[in-house]
mmJSON file of the N, C-alpha and C atoms, coordinates in Angstrom:
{"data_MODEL":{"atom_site":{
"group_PDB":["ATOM","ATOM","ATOM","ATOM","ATOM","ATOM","ATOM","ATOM","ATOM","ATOM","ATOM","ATOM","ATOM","ATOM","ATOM","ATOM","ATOM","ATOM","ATOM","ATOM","ATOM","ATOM","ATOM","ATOM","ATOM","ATOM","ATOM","ATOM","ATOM","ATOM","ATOM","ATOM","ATOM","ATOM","ATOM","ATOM","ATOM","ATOM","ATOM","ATOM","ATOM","ATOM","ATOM","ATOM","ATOM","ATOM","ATOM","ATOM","ATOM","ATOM","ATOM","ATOM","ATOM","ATOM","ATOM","ATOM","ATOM","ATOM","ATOM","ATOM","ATOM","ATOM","ATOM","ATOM","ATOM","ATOM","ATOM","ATOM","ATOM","ATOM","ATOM","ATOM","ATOM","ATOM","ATOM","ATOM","ATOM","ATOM","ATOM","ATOM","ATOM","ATOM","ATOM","ATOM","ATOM","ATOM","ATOM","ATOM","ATOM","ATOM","ATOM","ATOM","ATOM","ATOM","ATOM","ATOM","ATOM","ATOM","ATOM","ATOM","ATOM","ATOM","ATOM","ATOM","ATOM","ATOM","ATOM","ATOM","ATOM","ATOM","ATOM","ATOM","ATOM","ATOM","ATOM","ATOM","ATOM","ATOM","ATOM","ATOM","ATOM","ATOM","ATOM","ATOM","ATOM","ATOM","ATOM","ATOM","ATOM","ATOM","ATOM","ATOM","ATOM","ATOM","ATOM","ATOM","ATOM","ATOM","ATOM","ATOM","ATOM","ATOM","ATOM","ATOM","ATOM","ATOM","ATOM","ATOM","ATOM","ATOM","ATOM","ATOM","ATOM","ATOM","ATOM","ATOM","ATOM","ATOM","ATOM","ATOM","ATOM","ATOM","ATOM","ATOM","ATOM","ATOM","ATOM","ATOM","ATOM","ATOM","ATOM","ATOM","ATOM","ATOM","ATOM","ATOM","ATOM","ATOM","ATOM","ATOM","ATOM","ATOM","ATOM","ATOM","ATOM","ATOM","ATOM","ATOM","ATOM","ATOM","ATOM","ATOM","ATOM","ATOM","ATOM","ATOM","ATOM","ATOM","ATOM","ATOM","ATOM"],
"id":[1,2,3,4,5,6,7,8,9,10,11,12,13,14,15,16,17,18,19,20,21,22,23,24,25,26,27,28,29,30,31,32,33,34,35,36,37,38,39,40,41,42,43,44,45,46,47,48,49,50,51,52,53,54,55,56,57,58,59,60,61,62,63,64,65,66,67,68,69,70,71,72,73,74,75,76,77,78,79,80,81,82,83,84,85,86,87,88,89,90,91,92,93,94,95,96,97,98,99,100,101,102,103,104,105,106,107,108,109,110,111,112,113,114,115,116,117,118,119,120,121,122,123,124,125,126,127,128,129,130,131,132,133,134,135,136,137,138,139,140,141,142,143,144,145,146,147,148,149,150,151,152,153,154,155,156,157,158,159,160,161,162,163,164,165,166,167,168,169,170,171,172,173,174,175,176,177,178,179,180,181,182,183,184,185,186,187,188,189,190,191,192,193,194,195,196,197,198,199,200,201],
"type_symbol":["N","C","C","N","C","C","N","C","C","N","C","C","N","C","C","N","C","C","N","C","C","N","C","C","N","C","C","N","C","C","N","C","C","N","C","C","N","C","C","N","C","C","N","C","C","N","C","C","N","C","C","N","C","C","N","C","C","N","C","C","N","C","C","N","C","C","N","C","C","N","C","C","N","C","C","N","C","C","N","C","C","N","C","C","N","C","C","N","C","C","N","C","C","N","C","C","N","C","C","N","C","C","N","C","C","N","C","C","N","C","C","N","C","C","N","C","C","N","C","C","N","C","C","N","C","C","N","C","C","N","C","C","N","C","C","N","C","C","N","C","C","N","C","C","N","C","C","N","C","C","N","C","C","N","C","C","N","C","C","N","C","C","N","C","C","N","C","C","N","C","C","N","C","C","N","C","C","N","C","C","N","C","C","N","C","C","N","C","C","N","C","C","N","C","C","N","C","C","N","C","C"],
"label_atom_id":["N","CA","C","N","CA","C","N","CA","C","N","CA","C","N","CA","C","N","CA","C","N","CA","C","N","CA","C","N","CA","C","N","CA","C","N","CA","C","N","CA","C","N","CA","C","N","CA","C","N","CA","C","N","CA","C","N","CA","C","N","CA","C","N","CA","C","N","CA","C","N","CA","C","N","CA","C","N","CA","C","N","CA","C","N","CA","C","N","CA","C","N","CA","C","N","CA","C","N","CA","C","N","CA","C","N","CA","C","N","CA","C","N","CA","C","N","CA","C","N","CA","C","N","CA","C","N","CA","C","N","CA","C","N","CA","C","N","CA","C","N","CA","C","N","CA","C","N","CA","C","N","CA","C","N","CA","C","N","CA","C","N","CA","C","N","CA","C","N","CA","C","N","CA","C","N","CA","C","N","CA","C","N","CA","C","N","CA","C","N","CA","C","N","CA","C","N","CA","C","N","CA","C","N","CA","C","N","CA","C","N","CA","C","N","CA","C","N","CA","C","N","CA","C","N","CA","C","N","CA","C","N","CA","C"],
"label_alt_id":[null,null,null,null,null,null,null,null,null,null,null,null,null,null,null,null,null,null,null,null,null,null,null,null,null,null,null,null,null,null,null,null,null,null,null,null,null,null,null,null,null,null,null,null,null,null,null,null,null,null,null,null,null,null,null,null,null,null,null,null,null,null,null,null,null,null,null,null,null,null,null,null,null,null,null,null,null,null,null,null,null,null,null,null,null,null,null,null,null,null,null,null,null,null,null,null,null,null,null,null,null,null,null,null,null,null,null,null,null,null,null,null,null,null,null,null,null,null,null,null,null,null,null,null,null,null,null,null,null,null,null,null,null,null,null,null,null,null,null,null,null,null,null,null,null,null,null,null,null,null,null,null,null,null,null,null,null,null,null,null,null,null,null,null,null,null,null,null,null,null,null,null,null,null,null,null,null,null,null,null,null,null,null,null,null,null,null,null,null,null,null,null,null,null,null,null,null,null,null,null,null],
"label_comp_id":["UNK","UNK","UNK","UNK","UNK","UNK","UNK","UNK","UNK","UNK","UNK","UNK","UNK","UNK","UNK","UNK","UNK","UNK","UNK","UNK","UNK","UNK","UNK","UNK","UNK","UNK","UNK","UNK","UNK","UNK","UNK","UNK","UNK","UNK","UNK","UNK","UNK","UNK","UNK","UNK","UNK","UNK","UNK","UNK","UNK","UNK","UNK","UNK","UNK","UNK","UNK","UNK","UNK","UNK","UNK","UNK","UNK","UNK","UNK","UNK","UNK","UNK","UNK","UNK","UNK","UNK","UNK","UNK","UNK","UNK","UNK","UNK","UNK","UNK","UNK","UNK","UNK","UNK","UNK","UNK","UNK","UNK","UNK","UNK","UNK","UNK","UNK","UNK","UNK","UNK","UNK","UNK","UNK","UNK","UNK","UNK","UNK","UNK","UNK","UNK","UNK","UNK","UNK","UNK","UNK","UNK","UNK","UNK","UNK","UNK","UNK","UNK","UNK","UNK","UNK","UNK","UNK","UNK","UNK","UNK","UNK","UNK","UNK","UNK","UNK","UNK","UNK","UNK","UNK","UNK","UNK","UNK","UNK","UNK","UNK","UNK","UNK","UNK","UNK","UNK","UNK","UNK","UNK","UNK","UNK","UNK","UNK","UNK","UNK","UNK","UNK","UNK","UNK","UNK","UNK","UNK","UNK","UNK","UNK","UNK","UNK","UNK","UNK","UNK","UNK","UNK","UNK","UNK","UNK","UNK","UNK","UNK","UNK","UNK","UNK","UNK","UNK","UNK","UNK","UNK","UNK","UNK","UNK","UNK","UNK","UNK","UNK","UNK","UNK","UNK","UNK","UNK","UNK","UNK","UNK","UNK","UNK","UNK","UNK","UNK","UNK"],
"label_asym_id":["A","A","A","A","A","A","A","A","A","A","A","A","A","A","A","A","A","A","A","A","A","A","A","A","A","A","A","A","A","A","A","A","A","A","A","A","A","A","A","A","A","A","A","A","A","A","A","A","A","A","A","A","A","A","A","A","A","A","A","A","A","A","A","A","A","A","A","A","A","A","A","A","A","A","A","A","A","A","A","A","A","A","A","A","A","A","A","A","A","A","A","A","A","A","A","A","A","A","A","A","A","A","A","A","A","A","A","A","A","A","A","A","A","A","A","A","A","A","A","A","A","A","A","A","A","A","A","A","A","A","A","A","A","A","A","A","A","A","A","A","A","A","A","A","A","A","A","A","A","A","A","A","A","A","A","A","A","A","A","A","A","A","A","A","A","A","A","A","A","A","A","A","A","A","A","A","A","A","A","A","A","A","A","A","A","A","A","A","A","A","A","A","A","A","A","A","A","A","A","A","A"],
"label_entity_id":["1","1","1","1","1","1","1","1","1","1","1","1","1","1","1","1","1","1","1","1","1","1","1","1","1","1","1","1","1","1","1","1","1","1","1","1","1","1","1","1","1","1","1","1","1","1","1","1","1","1","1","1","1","1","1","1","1","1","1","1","1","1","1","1","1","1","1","1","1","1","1","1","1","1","1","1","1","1","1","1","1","1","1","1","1","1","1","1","1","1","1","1","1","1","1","1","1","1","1","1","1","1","1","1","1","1","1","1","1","1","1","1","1","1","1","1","1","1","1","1","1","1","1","1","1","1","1","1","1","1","1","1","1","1","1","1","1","1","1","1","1","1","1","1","1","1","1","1","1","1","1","1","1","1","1","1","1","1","1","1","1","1","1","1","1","1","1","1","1","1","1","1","1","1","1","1","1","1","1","1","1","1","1","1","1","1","1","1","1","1","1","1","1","1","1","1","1","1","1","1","1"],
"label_seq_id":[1,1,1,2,2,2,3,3,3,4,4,4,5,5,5,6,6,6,7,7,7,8,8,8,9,9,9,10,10,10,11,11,11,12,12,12,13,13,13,14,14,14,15,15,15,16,16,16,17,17,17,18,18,18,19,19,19,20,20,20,21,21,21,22,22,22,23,23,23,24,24,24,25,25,25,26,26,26,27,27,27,28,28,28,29,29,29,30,30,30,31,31,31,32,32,32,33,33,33,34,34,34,35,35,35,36,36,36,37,37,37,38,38,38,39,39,39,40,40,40,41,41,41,42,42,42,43,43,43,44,44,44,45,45,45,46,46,46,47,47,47,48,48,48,49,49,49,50,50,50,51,51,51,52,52,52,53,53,53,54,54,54,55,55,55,56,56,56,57,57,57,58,58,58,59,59,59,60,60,60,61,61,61,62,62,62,63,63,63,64,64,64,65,65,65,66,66,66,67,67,67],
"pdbx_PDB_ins_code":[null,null,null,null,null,null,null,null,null,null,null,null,null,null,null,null,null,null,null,null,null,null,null,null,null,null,null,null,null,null,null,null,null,null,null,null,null,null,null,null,null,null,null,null,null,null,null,null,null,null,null,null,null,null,null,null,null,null,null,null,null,null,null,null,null,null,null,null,null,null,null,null,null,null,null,null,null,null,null,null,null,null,null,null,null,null,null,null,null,null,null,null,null,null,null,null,null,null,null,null,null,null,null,null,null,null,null,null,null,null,null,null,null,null,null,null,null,null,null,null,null,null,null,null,null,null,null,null,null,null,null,null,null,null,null,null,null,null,null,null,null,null,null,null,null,null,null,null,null,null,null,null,null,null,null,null,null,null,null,null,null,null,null,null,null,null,null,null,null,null,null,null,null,null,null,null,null,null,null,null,null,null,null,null,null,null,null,null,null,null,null,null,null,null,null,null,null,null,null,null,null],
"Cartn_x":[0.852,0.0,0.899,0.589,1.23,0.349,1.495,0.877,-0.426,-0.482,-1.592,-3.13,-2.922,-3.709,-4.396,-3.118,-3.215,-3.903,-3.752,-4.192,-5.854,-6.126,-7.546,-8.361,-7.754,-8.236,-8.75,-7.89,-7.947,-8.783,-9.039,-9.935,-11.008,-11.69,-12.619,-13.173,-12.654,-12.719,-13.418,-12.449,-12.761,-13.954,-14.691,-15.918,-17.292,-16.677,-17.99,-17.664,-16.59,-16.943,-17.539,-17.116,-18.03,-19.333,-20.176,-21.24,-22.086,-21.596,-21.685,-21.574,-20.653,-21.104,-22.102,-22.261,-23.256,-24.622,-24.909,-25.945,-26.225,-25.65,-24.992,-25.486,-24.732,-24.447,-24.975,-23.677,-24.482,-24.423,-25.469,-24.628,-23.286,-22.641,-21.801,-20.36,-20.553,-19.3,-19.442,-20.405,-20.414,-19.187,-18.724,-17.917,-16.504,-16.398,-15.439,-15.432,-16.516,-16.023,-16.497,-16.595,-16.498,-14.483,-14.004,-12.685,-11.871,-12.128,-11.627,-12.109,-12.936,-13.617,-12.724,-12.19,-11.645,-10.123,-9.974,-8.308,-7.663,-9.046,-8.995,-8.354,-9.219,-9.869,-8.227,-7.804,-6.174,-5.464,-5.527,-4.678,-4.375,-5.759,-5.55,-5.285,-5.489,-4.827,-3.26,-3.099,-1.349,-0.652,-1.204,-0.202,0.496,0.337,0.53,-0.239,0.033,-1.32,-0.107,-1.137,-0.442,-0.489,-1.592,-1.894,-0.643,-0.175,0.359,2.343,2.243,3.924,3.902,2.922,2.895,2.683,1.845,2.225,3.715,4.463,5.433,6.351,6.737,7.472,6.884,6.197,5.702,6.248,7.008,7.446,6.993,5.281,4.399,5.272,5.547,6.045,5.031,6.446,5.319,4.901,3.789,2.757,3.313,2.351,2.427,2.696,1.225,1.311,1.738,1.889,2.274,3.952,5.141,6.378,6.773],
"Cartn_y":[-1.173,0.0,1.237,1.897,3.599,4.382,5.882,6.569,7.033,7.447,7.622,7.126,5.885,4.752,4.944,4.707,5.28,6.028,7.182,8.694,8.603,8.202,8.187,7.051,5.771,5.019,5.701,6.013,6.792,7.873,8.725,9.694,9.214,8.194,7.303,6.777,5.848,5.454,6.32,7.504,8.367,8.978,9.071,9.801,8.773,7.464,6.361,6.248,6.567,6.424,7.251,8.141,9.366,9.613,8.732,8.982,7.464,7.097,5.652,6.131,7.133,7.897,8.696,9.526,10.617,9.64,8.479,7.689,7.403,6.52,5.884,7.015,8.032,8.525,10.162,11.325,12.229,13.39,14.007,14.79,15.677,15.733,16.829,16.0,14.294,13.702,13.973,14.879,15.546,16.185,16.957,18.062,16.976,15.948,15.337,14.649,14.774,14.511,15.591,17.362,18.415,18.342,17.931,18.392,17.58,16.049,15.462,16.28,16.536,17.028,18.647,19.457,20.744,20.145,19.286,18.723,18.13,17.683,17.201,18.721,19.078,20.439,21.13,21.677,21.999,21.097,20.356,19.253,19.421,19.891,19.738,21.013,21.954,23.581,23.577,23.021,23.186,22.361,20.869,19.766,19.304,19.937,19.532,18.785,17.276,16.656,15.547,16.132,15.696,14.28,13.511,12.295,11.607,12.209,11.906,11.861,12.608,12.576,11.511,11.414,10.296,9.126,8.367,7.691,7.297,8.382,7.987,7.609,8.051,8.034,6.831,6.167,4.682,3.827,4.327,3.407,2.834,3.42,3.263,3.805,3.214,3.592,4.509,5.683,7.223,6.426,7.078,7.366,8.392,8.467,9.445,10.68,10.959,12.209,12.773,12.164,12.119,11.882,12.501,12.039,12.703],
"Cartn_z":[0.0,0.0,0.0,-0.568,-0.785,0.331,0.244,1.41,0.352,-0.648,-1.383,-0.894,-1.296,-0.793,0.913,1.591,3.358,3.57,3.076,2.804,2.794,1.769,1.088,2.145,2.234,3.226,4.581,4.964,6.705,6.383,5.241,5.622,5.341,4.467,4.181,5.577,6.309,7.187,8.582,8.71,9.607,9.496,8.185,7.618,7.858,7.674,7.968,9.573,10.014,11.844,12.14,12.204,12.578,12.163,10.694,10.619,11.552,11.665,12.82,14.185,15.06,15.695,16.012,14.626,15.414,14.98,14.592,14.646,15.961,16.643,17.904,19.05,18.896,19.875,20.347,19.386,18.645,17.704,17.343,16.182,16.603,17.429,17.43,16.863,16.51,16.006,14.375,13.919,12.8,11.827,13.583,13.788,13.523,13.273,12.96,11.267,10.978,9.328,8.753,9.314,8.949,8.939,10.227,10.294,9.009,9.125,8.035,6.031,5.82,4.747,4.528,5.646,5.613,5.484,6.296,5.947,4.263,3.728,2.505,1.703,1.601,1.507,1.367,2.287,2.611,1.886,2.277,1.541,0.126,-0.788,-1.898,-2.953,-2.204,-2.064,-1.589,-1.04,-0.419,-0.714,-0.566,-1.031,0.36,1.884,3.006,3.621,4.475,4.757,5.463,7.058,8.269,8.104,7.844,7.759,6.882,5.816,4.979,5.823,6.366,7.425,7.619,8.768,9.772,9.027,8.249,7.476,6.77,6.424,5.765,7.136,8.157,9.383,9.406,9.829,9.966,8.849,7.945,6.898,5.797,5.822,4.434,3.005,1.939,0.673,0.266,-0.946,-1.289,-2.287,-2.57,-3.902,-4.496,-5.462,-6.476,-5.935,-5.496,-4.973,-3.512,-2.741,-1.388,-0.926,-1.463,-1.38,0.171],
"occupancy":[1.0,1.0,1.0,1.0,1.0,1.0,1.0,1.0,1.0,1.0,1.0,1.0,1.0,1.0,1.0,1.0,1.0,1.0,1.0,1.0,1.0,1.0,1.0,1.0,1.0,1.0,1.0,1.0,1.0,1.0,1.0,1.0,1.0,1.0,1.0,1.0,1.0,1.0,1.0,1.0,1.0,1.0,1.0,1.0,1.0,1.0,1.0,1.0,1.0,1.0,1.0,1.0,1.0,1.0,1.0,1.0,1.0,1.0,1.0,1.0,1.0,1.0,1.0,1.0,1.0,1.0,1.0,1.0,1.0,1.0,1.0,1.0,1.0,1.0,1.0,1.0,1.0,1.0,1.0,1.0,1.0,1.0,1.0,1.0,1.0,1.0,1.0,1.0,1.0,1.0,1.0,1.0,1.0,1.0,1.0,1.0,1.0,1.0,1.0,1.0,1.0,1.0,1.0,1.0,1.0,1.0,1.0,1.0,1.0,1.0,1.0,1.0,1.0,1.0,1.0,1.0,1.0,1.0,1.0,1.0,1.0,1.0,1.0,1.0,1.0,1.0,1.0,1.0,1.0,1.0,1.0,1.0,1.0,1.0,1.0,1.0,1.0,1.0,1.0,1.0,1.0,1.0,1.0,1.0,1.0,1.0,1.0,1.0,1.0,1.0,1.0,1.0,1.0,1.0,1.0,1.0,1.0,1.0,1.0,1.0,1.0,1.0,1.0,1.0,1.0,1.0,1.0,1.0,1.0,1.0,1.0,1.0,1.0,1.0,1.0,1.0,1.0,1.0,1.0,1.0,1.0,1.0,1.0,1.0,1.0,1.0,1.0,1.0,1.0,1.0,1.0,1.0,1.0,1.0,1.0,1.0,1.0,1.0,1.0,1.0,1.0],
"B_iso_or_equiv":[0.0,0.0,0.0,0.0,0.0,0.0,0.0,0.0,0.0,0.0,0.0,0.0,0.0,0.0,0.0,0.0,0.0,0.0,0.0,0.0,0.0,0.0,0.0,0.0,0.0,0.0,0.0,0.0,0.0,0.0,0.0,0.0,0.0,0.0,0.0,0.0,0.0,0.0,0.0,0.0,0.0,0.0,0.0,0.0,0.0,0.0,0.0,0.0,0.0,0.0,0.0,0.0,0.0,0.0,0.0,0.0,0.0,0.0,0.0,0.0,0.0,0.0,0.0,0.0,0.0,0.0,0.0,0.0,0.0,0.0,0.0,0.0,0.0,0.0,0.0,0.0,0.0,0.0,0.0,0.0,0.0,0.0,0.0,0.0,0.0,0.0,0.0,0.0,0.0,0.0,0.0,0.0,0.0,0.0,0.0,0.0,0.0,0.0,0.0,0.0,0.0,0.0,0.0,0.0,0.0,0.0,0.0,0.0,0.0,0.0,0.0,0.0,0.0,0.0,0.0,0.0,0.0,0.0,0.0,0.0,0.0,0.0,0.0,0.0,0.0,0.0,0.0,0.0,0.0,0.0,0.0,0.0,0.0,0.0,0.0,0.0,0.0,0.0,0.0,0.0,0.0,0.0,0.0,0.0,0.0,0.0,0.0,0.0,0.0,0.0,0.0,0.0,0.0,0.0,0.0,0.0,0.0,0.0,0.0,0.0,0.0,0.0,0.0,0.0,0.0,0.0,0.0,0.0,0.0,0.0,0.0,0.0,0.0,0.0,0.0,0.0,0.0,0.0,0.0,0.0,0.0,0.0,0.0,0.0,0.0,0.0,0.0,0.0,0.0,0.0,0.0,0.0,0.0,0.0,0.0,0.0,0.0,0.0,0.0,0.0,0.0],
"pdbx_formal_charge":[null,null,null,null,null,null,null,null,null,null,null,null,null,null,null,null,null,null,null,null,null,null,null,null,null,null,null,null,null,null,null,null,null,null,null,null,null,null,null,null,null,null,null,null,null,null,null,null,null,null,null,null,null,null,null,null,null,null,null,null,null,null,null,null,null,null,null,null,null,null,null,null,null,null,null,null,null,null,null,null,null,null,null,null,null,null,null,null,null,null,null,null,null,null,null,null,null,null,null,null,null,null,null,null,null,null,null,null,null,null,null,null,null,null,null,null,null,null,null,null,null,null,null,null,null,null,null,null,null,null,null,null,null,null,null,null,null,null,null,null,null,null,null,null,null,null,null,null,null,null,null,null,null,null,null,null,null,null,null,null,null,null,null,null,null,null,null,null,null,null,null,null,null,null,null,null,null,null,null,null,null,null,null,null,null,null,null,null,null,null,null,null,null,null,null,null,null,null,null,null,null],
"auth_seq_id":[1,1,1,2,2,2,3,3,3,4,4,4,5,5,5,6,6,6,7,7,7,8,8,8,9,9,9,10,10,10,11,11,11,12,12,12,13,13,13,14,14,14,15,15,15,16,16,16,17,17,17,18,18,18,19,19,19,20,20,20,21,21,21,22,22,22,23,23,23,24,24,24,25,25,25,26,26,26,27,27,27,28,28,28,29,29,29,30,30,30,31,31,31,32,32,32,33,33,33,34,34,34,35,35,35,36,36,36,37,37,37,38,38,38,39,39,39,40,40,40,41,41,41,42,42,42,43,43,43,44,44,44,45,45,45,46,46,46,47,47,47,48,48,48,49,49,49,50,50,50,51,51,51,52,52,52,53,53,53,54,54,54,55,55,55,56,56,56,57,57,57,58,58,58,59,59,59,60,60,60,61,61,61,62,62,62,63,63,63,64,64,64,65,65,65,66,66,66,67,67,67],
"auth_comp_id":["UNK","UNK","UNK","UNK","UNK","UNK","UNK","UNK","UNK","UNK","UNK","UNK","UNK","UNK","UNK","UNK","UNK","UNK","UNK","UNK","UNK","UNK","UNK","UNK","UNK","UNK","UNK","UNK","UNK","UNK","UNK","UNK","UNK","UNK","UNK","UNK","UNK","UNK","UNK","UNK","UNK","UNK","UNK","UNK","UNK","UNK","UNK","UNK","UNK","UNK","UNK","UNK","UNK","UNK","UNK","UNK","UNK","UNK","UNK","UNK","UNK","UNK","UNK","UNK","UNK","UNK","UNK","UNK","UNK","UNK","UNK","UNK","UNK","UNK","UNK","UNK","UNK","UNK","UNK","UNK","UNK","UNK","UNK","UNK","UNK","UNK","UNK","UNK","UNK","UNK","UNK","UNK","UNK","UNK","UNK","UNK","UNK","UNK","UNK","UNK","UNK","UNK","UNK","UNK","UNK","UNK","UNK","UNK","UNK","UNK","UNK","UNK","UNK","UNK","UNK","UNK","UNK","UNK","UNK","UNK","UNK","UNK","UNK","UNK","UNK","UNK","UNK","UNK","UNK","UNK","UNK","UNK","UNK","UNK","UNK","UNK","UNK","UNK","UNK","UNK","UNK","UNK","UNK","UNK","UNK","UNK","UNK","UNK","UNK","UNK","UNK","UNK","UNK","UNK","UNK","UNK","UNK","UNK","UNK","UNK","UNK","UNK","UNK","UNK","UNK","UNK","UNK","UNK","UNK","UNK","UNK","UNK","UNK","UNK","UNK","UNK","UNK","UNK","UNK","UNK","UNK","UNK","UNK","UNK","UNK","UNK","UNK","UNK","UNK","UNK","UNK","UNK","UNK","UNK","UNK","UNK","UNK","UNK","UNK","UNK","UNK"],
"auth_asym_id":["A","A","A","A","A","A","A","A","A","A","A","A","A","A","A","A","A","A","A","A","A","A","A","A","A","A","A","A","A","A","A","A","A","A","A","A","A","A","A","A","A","A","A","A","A","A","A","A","A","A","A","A","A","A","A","A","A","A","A","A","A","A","A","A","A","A","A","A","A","A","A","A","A","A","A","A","A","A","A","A","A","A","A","A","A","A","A","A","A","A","A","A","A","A","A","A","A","A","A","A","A","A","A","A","A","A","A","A","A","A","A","A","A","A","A","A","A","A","A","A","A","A","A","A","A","A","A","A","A","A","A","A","A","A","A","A","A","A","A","A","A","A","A","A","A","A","A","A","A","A","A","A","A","A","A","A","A","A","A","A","A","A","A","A","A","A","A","A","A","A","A","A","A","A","A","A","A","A","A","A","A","A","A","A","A","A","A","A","A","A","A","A","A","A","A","A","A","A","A","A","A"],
"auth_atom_id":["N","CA","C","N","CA","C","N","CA","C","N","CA","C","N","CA","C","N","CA","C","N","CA","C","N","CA","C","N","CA","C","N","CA","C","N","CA","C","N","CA","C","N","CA","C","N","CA","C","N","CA","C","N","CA","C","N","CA","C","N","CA","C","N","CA","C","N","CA","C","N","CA","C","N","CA","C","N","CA","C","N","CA","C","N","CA","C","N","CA","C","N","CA","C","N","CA","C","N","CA","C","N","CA","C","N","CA","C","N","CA","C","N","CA","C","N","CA","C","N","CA","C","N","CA","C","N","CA","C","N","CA","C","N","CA","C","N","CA","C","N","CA","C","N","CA","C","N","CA","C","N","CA","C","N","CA","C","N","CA","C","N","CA","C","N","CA","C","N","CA","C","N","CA","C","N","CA","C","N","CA","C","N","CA","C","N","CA","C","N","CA","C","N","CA","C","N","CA","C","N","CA","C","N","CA","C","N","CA","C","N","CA","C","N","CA","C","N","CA","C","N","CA","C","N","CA","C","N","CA","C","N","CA","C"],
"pdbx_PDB_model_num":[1,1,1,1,1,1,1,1,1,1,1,1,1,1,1,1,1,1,1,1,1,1,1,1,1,1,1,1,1,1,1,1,1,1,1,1,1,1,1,1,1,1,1,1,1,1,1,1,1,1,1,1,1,1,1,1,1,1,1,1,1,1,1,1,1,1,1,1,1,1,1,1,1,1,1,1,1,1,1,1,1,1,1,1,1,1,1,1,1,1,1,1,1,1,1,1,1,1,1,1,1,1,1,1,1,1,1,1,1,1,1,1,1,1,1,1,1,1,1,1,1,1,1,1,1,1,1,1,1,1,1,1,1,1,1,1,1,1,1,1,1,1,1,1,1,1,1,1,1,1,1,1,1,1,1,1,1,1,1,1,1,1,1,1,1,1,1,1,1,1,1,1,1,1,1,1,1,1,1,1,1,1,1,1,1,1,1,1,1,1,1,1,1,1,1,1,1,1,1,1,1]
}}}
């Protein structure tokens, strides 16, 4: 898997927890795939994307776009 891959996974992921949360529990875990959706968001304006460090520091191989 590439950090690419990582990348897209984990914010995927984080977007169906959180809507599994605020089901569960309540809407204010909203406020968490608002944060993921604004990080995208940055991400794809700047080309910086924290998710994307930490991934590589863990030893995940770059992708394309994520070096």
């Amino acid at each position: 898997m590439t950090i690419d891959k990582a990348v897209l996974s984990f914010a995927g992921f984080m977007v169906l927890l959180s809507l599994v949360l605020t089901l569960a529990f309540s809407q204010w875990w909203l406020l968490l795939t608002a944060f993921v959706g604004l990080n995208l968001l940055q991400t794809g304006f700047t080309g910086f994307c924290p998710a994307a460090m930490i991934f590589k520091k863990l030893g995940v191989k770059p992708g394309a776009a994520f070096n």
